[in-house]
DSSP file (Angstrom, degrees, kcal/mol; ACC not computed):
  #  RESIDUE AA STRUCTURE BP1 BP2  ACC     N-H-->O    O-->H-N    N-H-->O    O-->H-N    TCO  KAPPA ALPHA  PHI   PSI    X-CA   Y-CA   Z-CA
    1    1 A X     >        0   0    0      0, 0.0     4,-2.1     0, 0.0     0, 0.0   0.000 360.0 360.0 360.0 -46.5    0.0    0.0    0.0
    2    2 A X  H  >  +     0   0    0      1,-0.2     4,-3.0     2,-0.2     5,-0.1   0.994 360.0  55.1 -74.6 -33.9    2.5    2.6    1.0
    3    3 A X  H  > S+     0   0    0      1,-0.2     4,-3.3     2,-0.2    -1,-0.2   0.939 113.8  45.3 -25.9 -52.9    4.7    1.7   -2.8
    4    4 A X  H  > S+     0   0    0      1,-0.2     4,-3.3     2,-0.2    -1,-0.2   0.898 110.5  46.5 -82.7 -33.9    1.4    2.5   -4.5
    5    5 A X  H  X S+     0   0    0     -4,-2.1     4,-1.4     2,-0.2    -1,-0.2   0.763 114.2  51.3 -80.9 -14.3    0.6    5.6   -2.6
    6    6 A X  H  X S+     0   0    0     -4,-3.0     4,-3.2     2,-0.2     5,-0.4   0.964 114.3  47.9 -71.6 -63.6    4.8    6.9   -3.2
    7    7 A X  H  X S+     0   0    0     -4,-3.3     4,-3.6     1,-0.2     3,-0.3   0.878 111.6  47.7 -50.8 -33.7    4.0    6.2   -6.9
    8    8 A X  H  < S+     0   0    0     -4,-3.3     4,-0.4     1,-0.2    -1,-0.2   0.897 114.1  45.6 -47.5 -46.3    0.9    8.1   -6.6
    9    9 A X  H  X S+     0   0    0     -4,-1.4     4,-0.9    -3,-0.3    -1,-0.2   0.646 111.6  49.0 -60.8 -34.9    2.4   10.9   -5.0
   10   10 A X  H  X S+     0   0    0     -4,-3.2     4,-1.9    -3,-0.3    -1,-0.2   0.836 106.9  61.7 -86.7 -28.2    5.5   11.1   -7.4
   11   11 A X  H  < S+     0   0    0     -4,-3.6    -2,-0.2    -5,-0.4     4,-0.2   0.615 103.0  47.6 -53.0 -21.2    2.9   11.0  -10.2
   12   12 A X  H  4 S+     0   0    0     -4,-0.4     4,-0.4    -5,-0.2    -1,-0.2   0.605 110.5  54.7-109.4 -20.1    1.3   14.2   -9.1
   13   13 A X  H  X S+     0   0    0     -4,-0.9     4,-2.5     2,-0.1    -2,-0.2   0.807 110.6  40.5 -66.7 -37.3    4.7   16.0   -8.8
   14   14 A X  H  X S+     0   0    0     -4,-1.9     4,-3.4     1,-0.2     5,-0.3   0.833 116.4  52.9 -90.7  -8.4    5.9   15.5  -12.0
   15   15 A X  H  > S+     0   0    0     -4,-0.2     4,-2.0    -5,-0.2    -1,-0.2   0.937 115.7  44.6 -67.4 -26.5    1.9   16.3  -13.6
   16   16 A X  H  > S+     0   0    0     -4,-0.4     4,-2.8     2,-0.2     5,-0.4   0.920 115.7  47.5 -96.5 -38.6    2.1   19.5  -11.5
   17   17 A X  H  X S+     0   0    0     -4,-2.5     4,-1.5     2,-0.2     5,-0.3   0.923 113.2  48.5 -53.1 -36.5    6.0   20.2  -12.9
   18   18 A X  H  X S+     0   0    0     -4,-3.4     4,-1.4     2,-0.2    -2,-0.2   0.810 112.1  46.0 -79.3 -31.4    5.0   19.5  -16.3
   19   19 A X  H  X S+     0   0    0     -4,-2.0     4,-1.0    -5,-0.3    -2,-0.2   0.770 114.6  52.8 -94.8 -29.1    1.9   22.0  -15.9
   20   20 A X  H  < S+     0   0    0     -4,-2.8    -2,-0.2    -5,-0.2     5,-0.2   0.838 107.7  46.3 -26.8 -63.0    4.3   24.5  -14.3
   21   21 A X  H >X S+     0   0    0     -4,-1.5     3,-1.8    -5,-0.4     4,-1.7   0.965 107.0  59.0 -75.9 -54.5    6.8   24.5  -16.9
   22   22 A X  H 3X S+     0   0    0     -4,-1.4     4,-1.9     1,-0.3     3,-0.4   0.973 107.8  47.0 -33.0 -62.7    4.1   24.8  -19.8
   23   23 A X  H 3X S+     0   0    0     -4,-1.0     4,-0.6     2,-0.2    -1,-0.3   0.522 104.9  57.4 -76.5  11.3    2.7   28.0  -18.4
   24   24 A X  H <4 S+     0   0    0     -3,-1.8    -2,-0.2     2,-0.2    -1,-0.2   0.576 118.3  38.9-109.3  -9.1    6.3   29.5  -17.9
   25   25 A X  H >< S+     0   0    0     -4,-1.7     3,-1.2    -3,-0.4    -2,-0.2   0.824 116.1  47.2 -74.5 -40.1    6.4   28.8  -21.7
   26   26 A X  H >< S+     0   0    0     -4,-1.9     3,-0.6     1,-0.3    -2,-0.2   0.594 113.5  48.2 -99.5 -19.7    3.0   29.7  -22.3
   27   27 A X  T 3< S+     0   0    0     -4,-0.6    -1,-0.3     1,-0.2    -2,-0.1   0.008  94.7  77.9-139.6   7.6    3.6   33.1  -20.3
   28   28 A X  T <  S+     0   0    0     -3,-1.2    34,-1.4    34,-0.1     2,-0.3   0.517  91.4  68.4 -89.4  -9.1    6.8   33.7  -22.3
   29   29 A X  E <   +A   61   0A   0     -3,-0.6     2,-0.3    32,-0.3    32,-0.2  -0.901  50.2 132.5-123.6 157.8    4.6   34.9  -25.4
   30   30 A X  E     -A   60   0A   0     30,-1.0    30,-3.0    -2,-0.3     2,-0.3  -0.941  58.6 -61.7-171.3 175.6    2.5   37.7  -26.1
   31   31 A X  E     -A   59   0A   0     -2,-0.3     2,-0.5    28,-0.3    28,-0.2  -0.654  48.6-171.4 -79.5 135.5    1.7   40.5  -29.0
   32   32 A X    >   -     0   0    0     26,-1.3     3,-1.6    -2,-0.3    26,-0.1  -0.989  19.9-140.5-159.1 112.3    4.6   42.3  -29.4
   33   33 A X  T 3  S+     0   0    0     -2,-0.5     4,-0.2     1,-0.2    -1,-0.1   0.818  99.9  60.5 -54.1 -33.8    4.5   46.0  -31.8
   34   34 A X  T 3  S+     0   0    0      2,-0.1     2,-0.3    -3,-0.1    -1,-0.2   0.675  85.0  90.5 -60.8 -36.7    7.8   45.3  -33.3
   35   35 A X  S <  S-     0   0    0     -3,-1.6     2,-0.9    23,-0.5    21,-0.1  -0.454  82.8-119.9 -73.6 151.6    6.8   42.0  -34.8
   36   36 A X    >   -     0   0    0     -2,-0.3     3,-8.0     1,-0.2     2,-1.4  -0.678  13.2-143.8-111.1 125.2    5.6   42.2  -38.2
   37   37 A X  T 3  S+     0   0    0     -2,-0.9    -1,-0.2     1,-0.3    -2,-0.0   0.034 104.8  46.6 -67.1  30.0    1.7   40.7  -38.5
   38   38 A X  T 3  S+     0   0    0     -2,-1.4    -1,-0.3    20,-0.0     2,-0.3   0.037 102.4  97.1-141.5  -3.5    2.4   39.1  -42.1
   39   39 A X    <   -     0   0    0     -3,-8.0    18,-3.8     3,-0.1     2,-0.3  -0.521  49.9-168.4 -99.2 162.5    6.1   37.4  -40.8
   40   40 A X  E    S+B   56   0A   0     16,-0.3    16,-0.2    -2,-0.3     3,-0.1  -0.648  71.8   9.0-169.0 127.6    6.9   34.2  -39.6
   41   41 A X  E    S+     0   0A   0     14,-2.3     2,-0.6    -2,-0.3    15,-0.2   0.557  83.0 161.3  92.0  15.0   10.2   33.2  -37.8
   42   42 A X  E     -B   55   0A   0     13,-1.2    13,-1.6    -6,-0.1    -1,-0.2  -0.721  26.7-152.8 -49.2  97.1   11.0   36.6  -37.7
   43   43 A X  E     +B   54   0A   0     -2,-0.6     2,-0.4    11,-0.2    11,-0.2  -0.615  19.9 166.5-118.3 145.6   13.6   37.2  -35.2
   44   44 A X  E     -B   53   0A   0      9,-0.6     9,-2.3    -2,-0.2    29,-0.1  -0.987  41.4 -86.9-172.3 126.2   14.4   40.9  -32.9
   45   45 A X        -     0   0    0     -2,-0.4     2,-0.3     7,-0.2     7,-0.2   0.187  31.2-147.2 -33.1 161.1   16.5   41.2  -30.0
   46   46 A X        -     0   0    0      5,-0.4     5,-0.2    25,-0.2    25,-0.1  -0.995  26.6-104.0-148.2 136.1   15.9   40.8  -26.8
   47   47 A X  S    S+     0   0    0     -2,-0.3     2,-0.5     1,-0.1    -2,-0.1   0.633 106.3  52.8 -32.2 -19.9   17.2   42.5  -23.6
   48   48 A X  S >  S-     0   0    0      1,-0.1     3,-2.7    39,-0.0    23,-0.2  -0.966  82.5-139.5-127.5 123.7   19.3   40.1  -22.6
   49   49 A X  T 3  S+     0   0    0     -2,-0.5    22,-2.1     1,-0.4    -1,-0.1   0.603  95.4  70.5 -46.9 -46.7   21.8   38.8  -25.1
   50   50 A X  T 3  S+     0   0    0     20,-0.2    -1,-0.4    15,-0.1     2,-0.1   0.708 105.8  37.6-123.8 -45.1   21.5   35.4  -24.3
   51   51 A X    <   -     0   0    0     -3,-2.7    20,-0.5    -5,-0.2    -5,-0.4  -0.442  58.5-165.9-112.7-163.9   18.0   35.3  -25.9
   52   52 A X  E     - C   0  63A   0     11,-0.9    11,-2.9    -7,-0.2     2,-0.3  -0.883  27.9 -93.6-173.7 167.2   16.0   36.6  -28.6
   53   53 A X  E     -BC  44  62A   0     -9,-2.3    -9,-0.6     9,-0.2     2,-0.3  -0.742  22.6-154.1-105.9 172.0   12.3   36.9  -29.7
   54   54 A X  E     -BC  43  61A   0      7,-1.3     7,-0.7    -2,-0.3     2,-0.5  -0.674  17.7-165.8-120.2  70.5   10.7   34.6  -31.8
   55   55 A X  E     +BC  42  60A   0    -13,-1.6   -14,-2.3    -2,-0.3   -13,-1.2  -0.484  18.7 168.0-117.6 161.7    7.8   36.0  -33.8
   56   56 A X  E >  S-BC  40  59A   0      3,-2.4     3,-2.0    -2,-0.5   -16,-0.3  -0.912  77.9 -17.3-121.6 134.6    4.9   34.6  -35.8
   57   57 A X  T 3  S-     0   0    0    -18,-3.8     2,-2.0    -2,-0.4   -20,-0.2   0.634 132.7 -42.4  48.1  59.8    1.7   36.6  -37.2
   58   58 A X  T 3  S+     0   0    0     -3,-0.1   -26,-1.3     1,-0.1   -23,-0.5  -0.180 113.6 115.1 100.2 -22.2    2.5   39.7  -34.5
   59   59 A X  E <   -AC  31  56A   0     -3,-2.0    -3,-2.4    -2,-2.0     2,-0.7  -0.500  52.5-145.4 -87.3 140.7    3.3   37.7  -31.5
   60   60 A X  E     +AC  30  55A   0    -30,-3.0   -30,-1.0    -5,-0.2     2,-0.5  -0.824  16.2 175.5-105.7 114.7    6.5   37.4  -29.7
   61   61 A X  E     -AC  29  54A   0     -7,-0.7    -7,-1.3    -2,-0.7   -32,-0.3  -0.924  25.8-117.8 -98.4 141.1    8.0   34.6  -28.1
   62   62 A X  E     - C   0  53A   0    -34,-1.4    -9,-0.2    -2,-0.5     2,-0.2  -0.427  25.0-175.2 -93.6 128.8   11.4   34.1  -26.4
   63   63 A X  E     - C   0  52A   0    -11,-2.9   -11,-0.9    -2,-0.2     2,-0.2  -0.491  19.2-132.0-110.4-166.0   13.6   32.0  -27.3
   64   64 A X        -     0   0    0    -13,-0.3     2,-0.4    -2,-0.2   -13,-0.1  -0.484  21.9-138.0-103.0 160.5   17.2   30.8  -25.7
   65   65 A X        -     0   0    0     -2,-0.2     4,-0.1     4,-0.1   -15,-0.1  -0.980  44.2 -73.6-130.6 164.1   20.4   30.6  -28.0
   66   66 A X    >   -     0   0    0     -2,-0.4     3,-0.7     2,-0.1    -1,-0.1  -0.198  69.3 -83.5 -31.9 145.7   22.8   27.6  -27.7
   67   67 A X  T 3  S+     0   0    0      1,-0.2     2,-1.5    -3,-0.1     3,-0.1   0.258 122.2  26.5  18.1 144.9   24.9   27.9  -24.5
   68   68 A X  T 3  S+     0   0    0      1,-0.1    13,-0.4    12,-0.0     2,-0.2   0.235 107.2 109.1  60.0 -19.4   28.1   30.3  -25.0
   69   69 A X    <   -     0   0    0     -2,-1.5     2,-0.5    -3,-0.7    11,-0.2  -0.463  49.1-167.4-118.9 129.2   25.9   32.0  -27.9
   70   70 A X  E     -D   79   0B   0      9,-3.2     9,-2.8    -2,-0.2     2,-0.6  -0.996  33.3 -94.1-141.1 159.4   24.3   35.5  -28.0
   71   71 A X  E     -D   78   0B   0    -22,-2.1     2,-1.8    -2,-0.5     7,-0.3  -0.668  27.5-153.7 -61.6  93.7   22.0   37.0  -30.2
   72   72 A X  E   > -D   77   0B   0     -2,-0.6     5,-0.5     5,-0.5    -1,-0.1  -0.472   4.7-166.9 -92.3  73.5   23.4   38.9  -33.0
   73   73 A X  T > 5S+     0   0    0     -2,-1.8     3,-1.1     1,-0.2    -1,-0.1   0.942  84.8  55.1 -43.0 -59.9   20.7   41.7  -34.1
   74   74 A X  T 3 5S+     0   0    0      1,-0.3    -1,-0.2    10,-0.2     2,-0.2   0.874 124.3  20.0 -13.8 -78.6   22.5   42.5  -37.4
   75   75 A X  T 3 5S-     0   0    0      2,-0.2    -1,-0.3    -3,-0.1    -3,-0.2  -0.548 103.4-132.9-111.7  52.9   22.7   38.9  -38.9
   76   76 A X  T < 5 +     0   0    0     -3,-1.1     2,-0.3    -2,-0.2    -3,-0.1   0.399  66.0  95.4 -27.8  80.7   19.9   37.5  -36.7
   77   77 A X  E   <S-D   72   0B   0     -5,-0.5    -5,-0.5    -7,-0.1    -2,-0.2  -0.823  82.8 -88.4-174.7 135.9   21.0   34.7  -35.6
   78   78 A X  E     +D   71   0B   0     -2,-0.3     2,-0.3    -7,-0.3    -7,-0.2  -0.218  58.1 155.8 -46.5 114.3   22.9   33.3  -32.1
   79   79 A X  E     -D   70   0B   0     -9,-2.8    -9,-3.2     1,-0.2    -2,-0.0  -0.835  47.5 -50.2-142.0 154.5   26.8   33.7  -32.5
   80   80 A X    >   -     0   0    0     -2,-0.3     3,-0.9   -11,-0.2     4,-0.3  -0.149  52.3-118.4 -32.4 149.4   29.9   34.0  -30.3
   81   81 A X  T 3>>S+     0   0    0    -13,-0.4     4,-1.4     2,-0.2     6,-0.6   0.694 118.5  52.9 -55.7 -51.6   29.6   36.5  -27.9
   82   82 A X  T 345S+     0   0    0      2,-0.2    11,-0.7     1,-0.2    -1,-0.2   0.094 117.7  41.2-105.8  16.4   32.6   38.6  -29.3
   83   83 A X  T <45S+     0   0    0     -3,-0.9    -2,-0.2     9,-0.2    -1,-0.2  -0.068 111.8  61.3-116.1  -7.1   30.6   38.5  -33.5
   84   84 A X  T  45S-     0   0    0     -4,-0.3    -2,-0.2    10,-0.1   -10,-0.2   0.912  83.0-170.1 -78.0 -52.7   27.3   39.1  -31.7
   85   85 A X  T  <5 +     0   0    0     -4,-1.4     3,-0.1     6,-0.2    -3,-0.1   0.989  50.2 118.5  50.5  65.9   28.2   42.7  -30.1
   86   86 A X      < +     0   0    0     -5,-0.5     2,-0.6     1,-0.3    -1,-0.1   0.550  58.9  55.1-132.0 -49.0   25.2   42.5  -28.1
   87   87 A X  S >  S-     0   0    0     -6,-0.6     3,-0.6     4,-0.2    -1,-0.3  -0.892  77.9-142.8-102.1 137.0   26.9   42.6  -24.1
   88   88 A X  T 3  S+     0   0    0     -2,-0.6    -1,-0.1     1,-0.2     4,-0.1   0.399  92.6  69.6 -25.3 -41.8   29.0   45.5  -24.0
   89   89 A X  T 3  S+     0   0    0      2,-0.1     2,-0.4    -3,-0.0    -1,-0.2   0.379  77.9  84.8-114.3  27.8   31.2   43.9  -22.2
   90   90 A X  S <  S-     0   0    0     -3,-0.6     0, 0.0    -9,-0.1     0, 0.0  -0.859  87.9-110.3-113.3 141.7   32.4   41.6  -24.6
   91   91 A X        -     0   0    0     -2,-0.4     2,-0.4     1,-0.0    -6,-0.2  -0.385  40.7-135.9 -69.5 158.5   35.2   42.8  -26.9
   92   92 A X        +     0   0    0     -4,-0.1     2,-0.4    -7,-0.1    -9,-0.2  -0.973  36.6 165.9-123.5 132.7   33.4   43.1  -30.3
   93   93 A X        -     0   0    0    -11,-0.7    -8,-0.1    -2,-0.4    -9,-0.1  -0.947  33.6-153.2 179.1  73.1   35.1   41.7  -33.8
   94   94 A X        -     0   0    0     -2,-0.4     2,-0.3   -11,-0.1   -10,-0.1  -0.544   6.2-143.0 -64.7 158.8   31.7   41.8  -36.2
   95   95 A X              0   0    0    -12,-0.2    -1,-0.1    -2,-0.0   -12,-0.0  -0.927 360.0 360.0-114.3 133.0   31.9   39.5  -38.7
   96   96 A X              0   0    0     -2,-0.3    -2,-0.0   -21,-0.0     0, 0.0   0.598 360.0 360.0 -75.2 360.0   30.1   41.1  -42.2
């Protein structure tokens, strides 16, 4: 009895992780002015180097870039830190 009542119990942590983590996706997008309401896969900076938005039909969502990787507004797409020029405090060496 108590085996069956552990599984139960570890079954209703990972439903309630999984349904956590869904809304911290789901609360990571939103309408966003900058995106353009005819694009999709359109891609725009994001305050923090390390990410980027993502947007479809006007809405933005945030994505991650690899590890090690920041967002490169220019060529839009996630690059070394120091061809991104994104943190300030990274020496900066664009690549054209």
């Amino acid at each position: 009895m108590k085996s069956q009542s552990a599984v139960t119990t570890l079954f209703l942590i990972a439903l309630v992780t999984i349904a956590t983590s869904l809304t911290l996706v789901q609360a990571a997008c939103g309408p966003n002015a900058r995106c353009p309401s005819n694009a999709s896969n359109y891609l725009l900076p994001h305050p923090d180097c390390t990410q980027y938005y993502r947007c479809d039909a006007g809405t933005a969502c945030e994505q991650s870039c690899p590890t090690g990787q920041h967002f490169n507004a220019y060529h839009r797409q996630c690059e070394a830190p120091e061809t991104a020029c994104c943190d300030i405090y990274y020496p900066c060496n664009p690549t054209v």
